[in-house]
PLY file of the C-alpha trace (Angstrom):
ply
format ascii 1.0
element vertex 206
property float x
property float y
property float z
element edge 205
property int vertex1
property int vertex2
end_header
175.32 247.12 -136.03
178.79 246.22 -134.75
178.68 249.92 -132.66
175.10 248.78 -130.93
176.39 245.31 -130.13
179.18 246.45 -128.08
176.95 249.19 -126.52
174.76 246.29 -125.19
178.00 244.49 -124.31
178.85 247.41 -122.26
175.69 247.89 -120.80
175.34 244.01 -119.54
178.91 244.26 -118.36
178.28 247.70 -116.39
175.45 246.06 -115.04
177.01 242.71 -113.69
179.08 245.18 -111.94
176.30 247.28 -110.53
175.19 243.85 -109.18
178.24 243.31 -107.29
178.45 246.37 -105.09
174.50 245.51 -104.41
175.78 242.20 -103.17
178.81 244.60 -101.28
176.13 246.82 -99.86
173.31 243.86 -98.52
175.43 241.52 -97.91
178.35 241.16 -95.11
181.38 241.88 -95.69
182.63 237.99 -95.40
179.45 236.62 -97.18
180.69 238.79 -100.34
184.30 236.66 -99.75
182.59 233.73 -99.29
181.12 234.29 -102.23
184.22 235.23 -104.36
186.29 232.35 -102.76
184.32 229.48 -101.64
185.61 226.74 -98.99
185.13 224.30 -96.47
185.84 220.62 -97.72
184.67 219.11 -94.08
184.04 215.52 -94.05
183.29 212.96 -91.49
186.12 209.98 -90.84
186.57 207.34 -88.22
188.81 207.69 -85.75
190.40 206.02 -83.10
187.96 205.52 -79.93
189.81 206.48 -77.09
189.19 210.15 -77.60
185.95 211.22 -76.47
182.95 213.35 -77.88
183.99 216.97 -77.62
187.82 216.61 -78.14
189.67 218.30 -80.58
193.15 216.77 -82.08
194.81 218.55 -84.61
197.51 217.15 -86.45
200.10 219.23 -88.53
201.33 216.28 -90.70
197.83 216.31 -91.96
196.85 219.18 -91.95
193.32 219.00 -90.78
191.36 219.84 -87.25
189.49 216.76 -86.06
186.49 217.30 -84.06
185.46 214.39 -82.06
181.47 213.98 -82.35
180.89 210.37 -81.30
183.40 207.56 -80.28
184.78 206.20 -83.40
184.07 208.93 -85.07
185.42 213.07 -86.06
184.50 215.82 -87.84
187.17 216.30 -90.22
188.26 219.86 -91.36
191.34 221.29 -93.61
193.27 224.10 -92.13
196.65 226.20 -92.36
198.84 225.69 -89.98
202.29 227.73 -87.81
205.13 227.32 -89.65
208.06 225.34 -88.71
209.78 227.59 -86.56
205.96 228.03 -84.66
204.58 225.12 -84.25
203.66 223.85 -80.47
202.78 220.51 -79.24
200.96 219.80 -75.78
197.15 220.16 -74.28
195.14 222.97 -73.49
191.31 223.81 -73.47
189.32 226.02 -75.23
188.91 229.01 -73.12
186.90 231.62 -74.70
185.21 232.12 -78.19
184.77 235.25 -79.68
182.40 236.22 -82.59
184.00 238.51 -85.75
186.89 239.10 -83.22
188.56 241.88 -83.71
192.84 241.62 -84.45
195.79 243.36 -83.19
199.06 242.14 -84.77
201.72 241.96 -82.24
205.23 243.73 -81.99
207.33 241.04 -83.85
204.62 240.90 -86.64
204.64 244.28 -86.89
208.21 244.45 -86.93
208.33 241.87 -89.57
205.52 243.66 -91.66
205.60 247.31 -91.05
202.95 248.69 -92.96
200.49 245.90 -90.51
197.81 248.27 -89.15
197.35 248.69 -85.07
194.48 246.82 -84.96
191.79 245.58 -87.64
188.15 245.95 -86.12
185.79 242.52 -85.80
183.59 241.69 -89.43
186.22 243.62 -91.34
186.84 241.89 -94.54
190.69 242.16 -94.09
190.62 240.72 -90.93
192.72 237.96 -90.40
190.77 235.98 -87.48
187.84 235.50 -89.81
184.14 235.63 -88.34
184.95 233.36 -85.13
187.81 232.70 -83.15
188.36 230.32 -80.39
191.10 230.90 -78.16
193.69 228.38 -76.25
194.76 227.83 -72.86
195.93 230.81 -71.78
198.29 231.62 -75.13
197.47 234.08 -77.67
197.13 230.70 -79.84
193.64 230.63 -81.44
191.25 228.45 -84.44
190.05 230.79 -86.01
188.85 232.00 -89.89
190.46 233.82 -92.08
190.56 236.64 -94.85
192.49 234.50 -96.54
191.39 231.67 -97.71
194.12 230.29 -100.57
196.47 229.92 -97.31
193.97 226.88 -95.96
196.41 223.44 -96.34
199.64 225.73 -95.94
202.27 226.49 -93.09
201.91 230.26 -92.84
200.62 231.46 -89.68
202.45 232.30 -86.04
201.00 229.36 -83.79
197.38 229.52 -84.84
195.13 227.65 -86.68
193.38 228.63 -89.80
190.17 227.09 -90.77
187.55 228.64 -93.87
184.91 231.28 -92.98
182.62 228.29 -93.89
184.34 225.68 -91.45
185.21 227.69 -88.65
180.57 228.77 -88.24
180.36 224.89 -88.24
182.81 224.25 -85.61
182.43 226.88 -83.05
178.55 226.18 -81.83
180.03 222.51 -81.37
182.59 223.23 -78.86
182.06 224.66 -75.81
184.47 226.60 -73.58
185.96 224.73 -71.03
185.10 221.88 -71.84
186.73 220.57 -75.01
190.38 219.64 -74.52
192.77 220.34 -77.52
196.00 218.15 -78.08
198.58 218.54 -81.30
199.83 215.09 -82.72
202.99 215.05 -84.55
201.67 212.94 -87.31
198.80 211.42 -89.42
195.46 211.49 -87.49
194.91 208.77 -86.38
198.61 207.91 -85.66
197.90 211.32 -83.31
195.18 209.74 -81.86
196.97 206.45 -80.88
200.09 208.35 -79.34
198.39 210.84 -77.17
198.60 208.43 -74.11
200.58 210.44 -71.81
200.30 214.68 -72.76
202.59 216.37 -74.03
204.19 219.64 -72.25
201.68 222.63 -71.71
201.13 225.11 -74.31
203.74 228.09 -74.31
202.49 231.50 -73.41
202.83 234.25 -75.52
0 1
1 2
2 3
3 4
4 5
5 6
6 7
7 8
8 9
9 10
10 11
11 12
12 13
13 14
14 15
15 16
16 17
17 18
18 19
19 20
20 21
21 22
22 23
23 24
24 25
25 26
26 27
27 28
28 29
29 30
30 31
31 32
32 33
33 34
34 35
35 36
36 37
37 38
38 39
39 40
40 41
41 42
42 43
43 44
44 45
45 46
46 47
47 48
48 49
49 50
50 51
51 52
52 53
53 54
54 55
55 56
56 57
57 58
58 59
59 60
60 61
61 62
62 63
63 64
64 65
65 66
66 67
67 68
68 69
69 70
70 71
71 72
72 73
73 74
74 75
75 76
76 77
77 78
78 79
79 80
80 81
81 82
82 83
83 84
84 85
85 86
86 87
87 88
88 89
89 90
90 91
91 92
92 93
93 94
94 95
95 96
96 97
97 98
98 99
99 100
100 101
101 102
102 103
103 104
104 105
105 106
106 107
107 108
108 109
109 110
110 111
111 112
112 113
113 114
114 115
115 116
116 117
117 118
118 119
119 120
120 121
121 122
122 123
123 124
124 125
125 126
126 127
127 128
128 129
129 130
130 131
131 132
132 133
133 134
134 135
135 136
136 137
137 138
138 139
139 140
140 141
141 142
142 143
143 144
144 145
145 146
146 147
147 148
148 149
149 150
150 151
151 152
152 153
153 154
154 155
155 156
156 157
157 158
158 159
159 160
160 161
161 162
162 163
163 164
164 165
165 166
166 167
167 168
168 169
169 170
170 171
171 172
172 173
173 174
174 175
175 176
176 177
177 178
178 179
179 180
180 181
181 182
182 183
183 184
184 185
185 186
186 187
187 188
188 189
189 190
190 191
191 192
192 193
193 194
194 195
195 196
196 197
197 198
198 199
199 200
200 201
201 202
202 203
203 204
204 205
């Protein structure tokens, strides 16, 4: 009896994974991480009413991307952002968005990391920009997703901003290109939003 218990055992378990490359094989690529990793803890908060709608502050002390929606009010998302040595401060616009962009690492990450490939085709699962970028200014700075999603509240990345999968679909049909202005506060939120009176310095170029 013991011998026919595990063999049904076996068989549910060989199943399950026969389910899971039928997910792999119907489903995107992303979907199946979306699936595996979950994400996206978006919220709405008050925020101070000078900005206006379609203005994006994000703030490094917090940690989060605010997306202003109506006065007094923001679309709150977490996110990764540069590390120390990376971080920027200063005003741009968002001047292009890009769906399941595709990435090429450059020289200085590839010196850092040699076995980074040449370039990682759009709606790859291992691509680091996610399923949507939106790109800044004129820099190689960009929000974008990720393939990583265990990195979202951390300092890891080069100058750009890391939201979920899940986060970065809800964002990008709410900002247009152009028009949305992007600022970086050096502190909380709303302490951001009070000291953004006079702009910082440009972004750099990269």
């Amino acid at each position: 009896m013991a011998v026919r218990h595990n063999d049904r055992l076996l068989q549910w378990a060989l199943g399950f994974v026969c389910a899971l490359f039928v997910t792999c094989d119907t489903a995107s690529a992303q979907g199946f991480l979306s699936f595996l990793w979950g994400g996206g803890s978006r919220e709405i908060v008050s925020f101070h009413p000078t900005h206006a709608p379609g203005q994006i502050i994000v703030s490094f002390g917090d940690k989060r991307l605010y997306l202003v929606h109506r006065r007094g009010e923001a679309i709150s998302y977490p996110i990764a952002i540069p590390r120390e040595k990376s971080r920027w401060q200063g005003v741009t616009t968002v001047s292009a968005k890009r769906v399941n962009p595709g990435w090429t690492p450059t020289p200085e990450m590839r010196l850092e990391n040699p076995r980074l490939p040449a370039h990682v085709p759009g709606g790859h699962p291992m691509n680091p920009l996610g399923v949507r970028a939106l790109y800044l200014g004129s820099s190689m700075y960009r929000i974008h997703g990720t393939d990583a999603p265990w990195t979202i509240g951390e300092a890891v990345s080069k100058g750009c901003i890391r939201l979920y999968n899940e986060d970065v679909l809800d964002l990008y049909p709410r900002v247009p290109t152009a028009r949305a202005s992007l600022s970086r506060g050096a502190g909380s939120g709303a302490d951001s939003a009070r000291r953004l009176g006079q702009p910082p310095p440009p972004l750099p170029r990269c």
